[in-house]
N, C-alpha and C positions, 0 to 999 in steps of 0.2 A: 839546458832544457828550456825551451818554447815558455814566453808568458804564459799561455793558454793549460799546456801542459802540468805549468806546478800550478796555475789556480786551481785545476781539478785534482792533482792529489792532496793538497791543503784541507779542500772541502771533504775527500773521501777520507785524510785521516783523522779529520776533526771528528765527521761524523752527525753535525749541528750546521743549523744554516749561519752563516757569517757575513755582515754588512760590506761592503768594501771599505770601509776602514780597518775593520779589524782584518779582511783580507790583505791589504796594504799593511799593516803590523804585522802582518806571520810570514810573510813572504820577503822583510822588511827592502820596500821599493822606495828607490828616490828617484830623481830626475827624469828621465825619458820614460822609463818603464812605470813609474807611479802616474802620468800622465796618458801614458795608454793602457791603465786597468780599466776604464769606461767600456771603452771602444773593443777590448777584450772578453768581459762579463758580455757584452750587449752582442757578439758574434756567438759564445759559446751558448745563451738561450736564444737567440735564431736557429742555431744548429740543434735545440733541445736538448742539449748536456748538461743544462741545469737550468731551474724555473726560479722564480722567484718564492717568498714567502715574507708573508706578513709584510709584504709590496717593497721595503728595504733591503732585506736579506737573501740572501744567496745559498741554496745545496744542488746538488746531485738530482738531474730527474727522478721521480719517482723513490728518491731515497729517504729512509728512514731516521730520526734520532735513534740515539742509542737505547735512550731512557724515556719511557713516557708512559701515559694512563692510558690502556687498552678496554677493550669492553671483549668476553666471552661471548660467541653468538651458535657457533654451528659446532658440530666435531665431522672429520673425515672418513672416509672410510676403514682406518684401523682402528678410529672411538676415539686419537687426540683431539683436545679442542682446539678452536681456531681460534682465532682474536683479532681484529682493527682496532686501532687509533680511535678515539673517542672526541677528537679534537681533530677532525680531519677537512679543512678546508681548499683544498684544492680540486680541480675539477675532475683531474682522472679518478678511476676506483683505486683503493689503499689495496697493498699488496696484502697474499696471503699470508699471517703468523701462525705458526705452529707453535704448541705451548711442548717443551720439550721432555720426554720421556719421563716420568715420575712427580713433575714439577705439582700434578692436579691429587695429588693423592697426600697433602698432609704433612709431609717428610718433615718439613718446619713450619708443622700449622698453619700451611697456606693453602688448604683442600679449597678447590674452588669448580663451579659446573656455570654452566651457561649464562647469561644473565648476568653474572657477576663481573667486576672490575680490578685492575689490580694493578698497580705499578711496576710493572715488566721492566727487564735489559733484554737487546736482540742483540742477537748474532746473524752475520748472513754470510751460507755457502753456496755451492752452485747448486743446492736445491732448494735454496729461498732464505726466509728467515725463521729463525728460529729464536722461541724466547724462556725466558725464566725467570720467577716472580720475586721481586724484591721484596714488593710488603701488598698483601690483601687491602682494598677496602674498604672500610665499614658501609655498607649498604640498609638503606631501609626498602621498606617490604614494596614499594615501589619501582625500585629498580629490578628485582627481581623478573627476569624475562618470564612472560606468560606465552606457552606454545600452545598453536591452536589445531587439533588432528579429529582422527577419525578411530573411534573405538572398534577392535574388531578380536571376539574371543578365540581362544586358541583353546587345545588339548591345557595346557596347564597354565591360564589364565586371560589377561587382556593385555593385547597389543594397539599400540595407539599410532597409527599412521601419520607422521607432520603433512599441512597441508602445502608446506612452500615446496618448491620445487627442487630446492638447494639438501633437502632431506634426502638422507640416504640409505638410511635403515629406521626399520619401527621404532620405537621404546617402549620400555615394557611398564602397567601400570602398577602401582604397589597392591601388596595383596587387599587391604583393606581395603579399598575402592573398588574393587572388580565387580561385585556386587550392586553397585550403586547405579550404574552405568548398561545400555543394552547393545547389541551388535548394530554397528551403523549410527552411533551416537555422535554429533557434532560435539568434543569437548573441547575445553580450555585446562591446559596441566602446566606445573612447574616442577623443573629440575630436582629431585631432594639428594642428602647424602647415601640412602640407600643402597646396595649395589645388590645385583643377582646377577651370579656367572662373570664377576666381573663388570657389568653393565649399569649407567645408575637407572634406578629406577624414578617412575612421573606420579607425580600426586594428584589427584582432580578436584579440578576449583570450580570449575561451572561445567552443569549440561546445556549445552543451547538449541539442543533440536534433532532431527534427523537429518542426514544429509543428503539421502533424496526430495526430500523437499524444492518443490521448483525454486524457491529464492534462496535456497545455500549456498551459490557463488557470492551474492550479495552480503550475505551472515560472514562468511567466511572474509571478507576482503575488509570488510568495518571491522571486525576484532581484529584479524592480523595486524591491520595498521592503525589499531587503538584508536580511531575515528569517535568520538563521545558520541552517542544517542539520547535522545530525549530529552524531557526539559525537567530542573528541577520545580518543586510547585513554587517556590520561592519564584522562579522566573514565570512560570503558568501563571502565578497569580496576577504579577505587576504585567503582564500583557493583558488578560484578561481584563484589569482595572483601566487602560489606555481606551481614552475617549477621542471620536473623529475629530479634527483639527476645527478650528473656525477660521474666521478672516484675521480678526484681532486687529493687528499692525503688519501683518504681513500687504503682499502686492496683490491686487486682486486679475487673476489672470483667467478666471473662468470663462472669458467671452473670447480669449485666444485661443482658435482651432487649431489644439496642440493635439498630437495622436502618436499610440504605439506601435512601433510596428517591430516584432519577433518573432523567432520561430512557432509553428505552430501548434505547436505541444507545451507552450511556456506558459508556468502559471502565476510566478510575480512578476510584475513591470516595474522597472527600475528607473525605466526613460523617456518622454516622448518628447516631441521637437516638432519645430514649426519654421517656415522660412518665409519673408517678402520682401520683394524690393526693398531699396534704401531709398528716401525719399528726400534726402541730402542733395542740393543740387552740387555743390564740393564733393559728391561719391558717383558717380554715373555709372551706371551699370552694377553697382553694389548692392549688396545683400546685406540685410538683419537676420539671424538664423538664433533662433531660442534653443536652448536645452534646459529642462526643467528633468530632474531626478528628484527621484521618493526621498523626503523630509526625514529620514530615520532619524537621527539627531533627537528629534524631537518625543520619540519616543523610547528610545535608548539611554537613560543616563547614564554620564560618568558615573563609576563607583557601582551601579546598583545592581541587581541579582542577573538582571538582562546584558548588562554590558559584560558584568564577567562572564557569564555564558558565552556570550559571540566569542571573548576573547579567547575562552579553550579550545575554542573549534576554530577560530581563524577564519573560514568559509563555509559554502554548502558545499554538500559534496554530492555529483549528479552519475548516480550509476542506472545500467538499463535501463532496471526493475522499479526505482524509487529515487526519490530529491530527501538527502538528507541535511534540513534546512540549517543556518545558520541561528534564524530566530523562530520564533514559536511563530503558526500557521494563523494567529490571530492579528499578527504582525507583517509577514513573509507573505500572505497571500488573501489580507484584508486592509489593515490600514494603513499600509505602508505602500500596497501595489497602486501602479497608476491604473484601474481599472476605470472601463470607459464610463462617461455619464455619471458618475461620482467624485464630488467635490474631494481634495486629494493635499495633502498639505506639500510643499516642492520645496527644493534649492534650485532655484535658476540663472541660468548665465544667459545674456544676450550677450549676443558678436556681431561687429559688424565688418562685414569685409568687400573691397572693393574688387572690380571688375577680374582682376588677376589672382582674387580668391586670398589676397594674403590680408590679414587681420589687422585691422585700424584703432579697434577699440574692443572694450569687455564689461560689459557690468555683471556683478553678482546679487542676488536677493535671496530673500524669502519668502514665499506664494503663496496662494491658494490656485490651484487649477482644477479644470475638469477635463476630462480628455475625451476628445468628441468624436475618436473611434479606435478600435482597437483591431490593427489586422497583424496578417502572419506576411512575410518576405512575401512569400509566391503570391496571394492577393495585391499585394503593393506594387510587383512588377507585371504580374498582369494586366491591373487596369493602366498603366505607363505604357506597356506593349500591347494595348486598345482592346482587354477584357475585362473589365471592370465587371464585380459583382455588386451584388444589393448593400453590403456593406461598403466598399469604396468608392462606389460609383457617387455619392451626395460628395464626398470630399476630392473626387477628383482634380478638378477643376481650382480649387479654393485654397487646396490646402499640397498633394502630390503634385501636381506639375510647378509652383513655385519651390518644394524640396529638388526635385529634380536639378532645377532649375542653376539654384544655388548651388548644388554639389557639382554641378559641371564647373564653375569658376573655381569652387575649393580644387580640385582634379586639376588643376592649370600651377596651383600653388605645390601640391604632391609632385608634382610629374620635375619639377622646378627643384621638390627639398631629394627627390630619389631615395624613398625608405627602402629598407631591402623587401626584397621582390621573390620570396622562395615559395614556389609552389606547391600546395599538397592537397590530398585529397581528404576530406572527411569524411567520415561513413556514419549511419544513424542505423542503431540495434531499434526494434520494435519487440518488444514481449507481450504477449498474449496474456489471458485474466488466468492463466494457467501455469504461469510464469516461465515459458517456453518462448525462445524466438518466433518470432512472425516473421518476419524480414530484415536483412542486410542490405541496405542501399547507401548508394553512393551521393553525397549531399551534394546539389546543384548549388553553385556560387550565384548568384543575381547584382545587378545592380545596385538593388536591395540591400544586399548586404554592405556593398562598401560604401550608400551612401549612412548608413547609421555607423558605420568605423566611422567612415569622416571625421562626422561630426562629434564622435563620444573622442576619438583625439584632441580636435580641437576644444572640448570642454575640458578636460585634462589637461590640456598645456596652459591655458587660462587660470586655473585652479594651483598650479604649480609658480607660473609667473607671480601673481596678486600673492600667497603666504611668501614667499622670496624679495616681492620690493617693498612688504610690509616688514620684512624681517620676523617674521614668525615661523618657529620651528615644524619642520611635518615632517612625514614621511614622502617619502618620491619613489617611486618606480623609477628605476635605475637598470642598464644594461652596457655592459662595458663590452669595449672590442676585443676580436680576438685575439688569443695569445699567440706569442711568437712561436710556442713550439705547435700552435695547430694549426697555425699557420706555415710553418716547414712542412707539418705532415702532408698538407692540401696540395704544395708545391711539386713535393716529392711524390704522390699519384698521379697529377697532371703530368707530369713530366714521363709518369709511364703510360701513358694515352695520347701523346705527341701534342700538348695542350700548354703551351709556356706560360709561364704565371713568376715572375721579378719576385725573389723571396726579400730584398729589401726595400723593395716598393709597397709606401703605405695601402695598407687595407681600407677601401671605404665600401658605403655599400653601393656607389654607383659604381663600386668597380667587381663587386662581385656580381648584381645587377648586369652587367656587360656580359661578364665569364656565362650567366644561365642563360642569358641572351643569344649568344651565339652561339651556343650547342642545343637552343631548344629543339629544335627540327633533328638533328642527328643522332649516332647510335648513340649516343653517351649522355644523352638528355637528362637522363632518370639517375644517370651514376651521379653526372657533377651537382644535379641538385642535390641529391643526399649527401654531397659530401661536404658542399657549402653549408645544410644543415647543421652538421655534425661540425663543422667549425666553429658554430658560433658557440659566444657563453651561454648560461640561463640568467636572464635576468632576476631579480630580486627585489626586496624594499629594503633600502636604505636614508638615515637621516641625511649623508652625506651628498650631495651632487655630484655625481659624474657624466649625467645626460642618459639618454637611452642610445646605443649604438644602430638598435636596427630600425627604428622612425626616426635616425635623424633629427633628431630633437635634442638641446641644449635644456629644457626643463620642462619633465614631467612626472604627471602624480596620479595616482587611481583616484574619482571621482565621483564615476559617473554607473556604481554597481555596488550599494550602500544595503540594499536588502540580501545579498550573498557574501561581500567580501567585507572584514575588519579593517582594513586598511583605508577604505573608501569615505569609511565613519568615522576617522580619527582626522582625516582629512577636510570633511564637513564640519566638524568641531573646531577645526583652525581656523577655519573659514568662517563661521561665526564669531570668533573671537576677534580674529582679524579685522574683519569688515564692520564689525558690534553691530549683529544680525540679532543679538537676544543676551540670555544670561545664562544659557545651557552650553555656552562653548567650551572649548577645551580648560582644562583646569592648570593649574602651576604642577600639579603631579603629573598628571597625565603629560607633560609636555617632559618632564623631568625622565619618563620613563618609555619615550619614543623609540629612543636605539635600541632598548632591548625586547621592543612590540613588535619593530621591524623584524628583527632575529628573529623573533617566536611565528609569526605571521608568514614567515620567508617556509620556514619549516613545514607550518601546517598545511600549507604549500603544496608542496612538493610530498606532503604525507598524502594527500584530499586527489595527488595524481596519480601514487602508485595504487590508491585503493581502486580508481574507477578504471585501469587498466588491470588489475588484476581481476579485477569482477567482469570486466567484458573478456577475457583472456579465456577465464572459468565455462560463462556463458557461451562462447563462441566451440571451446570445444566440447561440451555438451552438444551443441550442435549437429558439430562434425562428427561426434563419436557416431551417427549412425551412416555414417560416408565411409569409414575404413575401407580402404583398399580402393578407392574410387581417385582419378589422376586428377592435378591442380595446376593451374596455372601459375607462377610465382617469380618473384624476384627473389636474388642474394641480396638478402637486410643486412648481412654482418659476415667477416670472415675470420674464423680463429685458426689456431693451430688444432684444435679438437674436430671439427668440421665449420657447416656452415647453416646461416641463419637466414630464413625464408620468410617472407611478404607474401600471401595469398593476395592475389588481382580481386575476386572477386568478393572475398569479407575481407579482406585487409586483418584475417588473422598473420600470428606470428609463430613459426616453429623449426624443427632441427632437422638438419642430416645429419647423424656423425661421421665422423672421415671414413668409420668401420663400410658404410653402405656405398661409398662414391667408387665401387667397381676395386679390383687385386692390384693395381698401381698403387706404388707408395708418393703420397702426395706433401710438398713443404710448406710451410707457410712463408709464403710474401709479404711481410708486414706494408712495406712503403706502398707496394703497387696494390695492397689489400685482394689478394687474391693466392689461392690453392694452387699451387701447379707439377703437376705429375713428372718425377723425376724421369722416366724413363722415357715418355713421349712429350716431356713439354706443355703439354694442354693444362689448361686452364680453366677456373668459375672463378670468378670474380666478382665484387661488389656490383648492385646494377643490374646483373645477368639476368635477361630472362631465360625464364629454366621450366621444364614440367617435372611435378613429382609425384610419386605414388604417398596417401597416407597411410603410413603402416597401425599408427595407436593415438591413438585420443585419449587423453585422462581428465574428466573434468574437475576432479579433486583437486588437481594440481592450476589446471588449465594449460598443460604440454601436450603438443600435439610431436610424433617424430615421421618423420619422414625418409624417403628412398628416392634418392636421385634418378630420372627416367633420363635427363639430357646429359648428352656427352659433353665434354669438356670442351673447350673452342680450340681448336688447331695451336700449337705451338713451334715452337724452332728450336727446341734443345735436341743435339744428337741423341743418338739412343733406336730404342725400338719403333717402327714404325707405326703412327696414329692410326692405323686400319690395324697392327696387333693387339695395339691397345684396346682399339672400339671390340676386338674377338671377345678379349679378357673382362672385358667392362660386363657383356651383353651373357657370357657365361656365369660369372660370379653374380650377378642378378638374376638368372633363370635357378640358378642353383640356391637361393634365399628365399622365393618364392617357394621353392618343393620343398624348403627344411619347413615355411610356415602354412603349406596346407596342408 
């Protein structure tokens, strides 16, 4: 048998990931063959036959331990509960576990329902895995899952509608609550032992409102994803009590015409910046570029009622309807904002950088500024593109055309390091005092924009260098390359698009940069960008360095965004400590307990993103629900074996076909080439596609929108029936779903 061959039955009958030493002990290899286990392991995860874990160890893609702590979340459609891994750190989704027939009811007092946790053994057949509980356990009343639905009475009581999407049938509430509660109730319930009819029965812990309510996609998306609200007075107070900063021993920067410029709906300022000449005659043609950020530090202490609050909340969280801030509104959008013409306490970096934009030098302080105007992107690039208003038009001259100025050298230094280059569109929801959309539009990118990227980079990389050669511990924004099995995956599409891509050729981002580049103009523009997307990692906060993969940077840190993000603050506090900027810097605990802020922070994360896509999700199809049956423009977002997953062009919502609706051809899933293709004529939807669809249902509850495929499938080359039978078939089984639905 093949090296390759007994390394993966090793692994599949171990069951557990295995380092290659202990690969090399079970396989017991000497000479030739222990010398090419390297070269072995490192082909079979190019090939994605096994990933790494915990960066040493070696399993089975996508493969399970035997043994491990699962968490209870959902039940399927015959009422078994399902369970993931609790400890799941890889980037694809954890398969599905089934908890197996009886295991949930007791037999050996291991009764368990949603919420709960339990040290499971799995089995896997060819219909998945399957598990069974070795020992419950013990849970406090916090872990218990809180489900967020929708009350609605029936003939013999109240049924509670979940609001996730992944809900597949009601639950029914117990009888003593039904009372409690009216038709159309937004509650919050937990799992009990209860059962009716066999079913458990839900307990009610809060009412929160009606769920017509215009802001219930918003209620709805901050409980589901346990987002904290409000402030304790404990925090109210000690904001409250925070007095404007003076000069003291900071640097006095108020006669520097620093200014902000944001979007225009933005109500803290976190940033403003200034650029002039270098006056260096050793620099010609160089620049000094200031960045001054809000002083939060200074009114945040370690330890005190305000810093644990940021720290629960990690960030703000910004959905349609509302900014749910980080810190209290007396902080977050008074003396923390750079608001114009108000003296303003700062942490500022000068840089100085020479004609080719690349950075000579950096200092750090502690300020006092005033900021001598406050505009929005599109003001900032209008008066640049010679329409200056009453507000920009005094600093034109003075203060924008030497930002410009300087960012065109910085732009010589980018073009020089090639960060990745992936394009996308953003869209901005507007809701009305009625909390109903007003508009969906598509956000214009400006100059504006990427001269304030620029520069919040380059404060960042400075902020990251300075805690690094001082040897002081922080936190870094961190972004690693991609993996080699998603990197196969990339190789293995391109390849079905006639697009070559070297699967052992390093990955960088001038080279994916290349790949968007030569396909922008052709049909496949929109595909290879989302599929470059969909390659990379998600970056994170880590104590450790690994660089950021897609700005091409060797060392960075979050900085420069201390009134929204935790991470930015613990980073200002190093930097006080670092540079001995005061006596409020980081403490010996707080430094002690970075790695596990970073975890927590990474988390709230990615909590603070499924909220504000599930509340524009919500909002978007409240929108559409009065569109039903009106056609759409769209791309395929995603292709499964269930159908496929659609991009509206014009709101950039997101919703479904299922394979049921794609016309009376039976259609396969294409995993490599990411596309559906109809067994009998060949035709194809594929990733990318542009496609028109009819909306058949909108549910704002959920925020699922489902769809009916109008575009036939593109031409294929499988024998079989011919693609004009098929388009016969397609065009009858759709006139015939329309007459079952009027």
């Amino acid at each position: 048998m093949a090296l390759k061959d007994r390394i993966l039955s090793t692994l599949e009958k171990n069951g557990e990931a295995l380092s290659k030493r202990d690969i090399s002990r079970e396989l017991k290899l000497f000479g030739k063959e222990k010398a090419g286990l390297k070269e072995a392991l490192r082909a079979l995860e190019e090939a994605g036959k096994i990933e790494r874990q915990d960066r040493r160890k070696y399993a089975i893609a996508g493969h399970l331990p035997n043994v491990f702590v699962a968490e209870f979340y959902d039940r399927d459609l015959d009422g078994e509960l399902l369970a993931r891994p609790v400890d799941w750190q890889r980037e694809t989704q954890p398969p599905v576990i089934i908890l197996a027939p009886g295991e949930a009811d007791g037999d050996r007092g291991a009764a368990i329902g949603i919420g709960e946790r339990a040290l499971i053994r799995v089995t896997r057949d060819e219909g998945g895995y399957s598990a069974r509980i070795i020992k419950k356990l013990a849970a406090d009343q916090s872990s218990a899952q809180r489900l967020l639905g929708v009350a609605r009475k029936v003939r013999d009581g109240v049924q509670i509608h979940l609001t996730t999407r992944k809900s597949r049938r009601p639950m029914t509430l117990r009888p003593q609550d039904a009372d409690k509660v009216e038709d159309g109730d937004l509650v919050v319930v937990t799992e009990t032992r209860e059962r009716k009819y066999g079913a458990p029965l839900v307990k009610l812990v809060e009412r929160l409102g009606d769920v017509n309510e215009p802001r219930a996609a918003s209620m709805i998306a901050l409980v589901e994803h346990g987002i904290p609200q409000g402030f304790t007075d404990e925090e109210i107070a000690e904001a409250e009590a925070a007095k404007p900063a003076t000069l003291g021993e900071r640097t006095d920067l108020r006669t520097l015409p620093l200014i902000t410029i944001d979007p225009d709906d933005a109500r803290d300022f976190d940033d403003a910046v200034h650029a002039c000449p270098d006056t260096d005659p050793k620099n010609p043609g160089g620049w000094v570029v200031t960045v001054a950020i809000a002083d939060v530090a200074a009114y945040v202490k370690g330890a005190g009622a305000l810093d644990r609050g940021a720290l629960k909340r990690g960030n703000s969280v910004y959905l349609p309807d509302q900014v749910v801030p980080m810190l209290p509104e007396r902080l977050s959008n008074d003396l923390c904002s750079l608001r114009p013409h108000e003296d303003r306490a700062c942490m500022a970096v000068q840089m100085v950088f020479d004609a080719n934009g690349n950075k000579r030098k950096h200092t750090f302080m502690r300020a006092l500024m005033n900021s001598h105007a406050r505009l929005s992107y599109t003001q900032a690039q209008n008066a640049i593109d010679g329409k200056p208003d009453e507000i920009a038009a005094p600093v034109l001259e003075e203060v924008l055309k030497p930002l410009w100025a300087a960012y065109g050298t910085l732009k010589i230094a980018r073009a020089k390091r090639s960060p990745l280059e992936i394009e996308s569109t953003e869209r901005k929801i507007r809701v009305n005092e009625q909390g109903k959309i007003a508009s969906i539009t598509k956000q214009d990118r400006f100059d504006a924009h990427r001269l304030i990227e620029e520069f919040m980079v380059s404060a960042n990389v400075c902020a990251a260098e300075t805690l690094e050669h001082k040897t002081c511990p922080q936190i870094y924004r961190v972004h690693d390359a991609s993996s080699a099995e998603k990197l196969h995956a990339l190789s293995d599409f391109l390849h079905t698009i006639d697009i070559k891509w070297a699967k052992g050729e390093r990955a960088t981002t001038k080279r994916f940069n290349t790949l968007i580049s030569k396909t922008r103009d052709g049909k496949y523009a929109d595909i290879v960008n989302e599929m470059v997307l969909r390659t990379q990692m998600q970056a994170i906060y880590d104590t450790r360095n690994i660089g950021h993969f897609g700005l091409n940077l060797n060392h960075y840190a979050h900085f420069t965004s201390p009134i929204r993000r935790y991470a930015d603050l613990t980073v200002h506090r190093a930097l006080i400590r670092a540079c001995k900027l005061g006596d409020d810097g980081a403490s010996n605990a707080e430094q002690s307990q970075l790695k596990s802020i970073a975890q927590d922070i990474t988390g709230y994360e990615r909590r603070a993103m499924a909220a504000e896509r599930d509340a524009t999700g919500r909002y978007i199809a409240s929108y559409l629900s009065e569109h039903v049956g009106n056609t759409f423009a769209a791309r395929i977002s995603g292709v499964t074996r269930f159908g496929l997953f659609l991009r509206l062009e014009e709101t950039g919502a997101d919703g479904f076909v299922p394979i049921r609706q794609l016309g009376a051809e039976y259609f396969v899933h294409d995993e490599k080439a990411h596309a559906l293709v109809g067994r009998e004529s060949g035709g194809r939807y594929t990733l990318g596609q542009a496609v028109k669809a009819e909306l058949m249902e909108a549910t704002p509850l959920t925020g699922g929108l489902l769809f009916e495929m109008l575009t036939l499938p593109t031409p294929g080359s499988r024998p079989g029936k011919s693609a004009q039978t098929h388009r016969d078939k397609h065009r009858k089984s759709a006139k015939h779903r329309r007459k079952r639905r009027n």
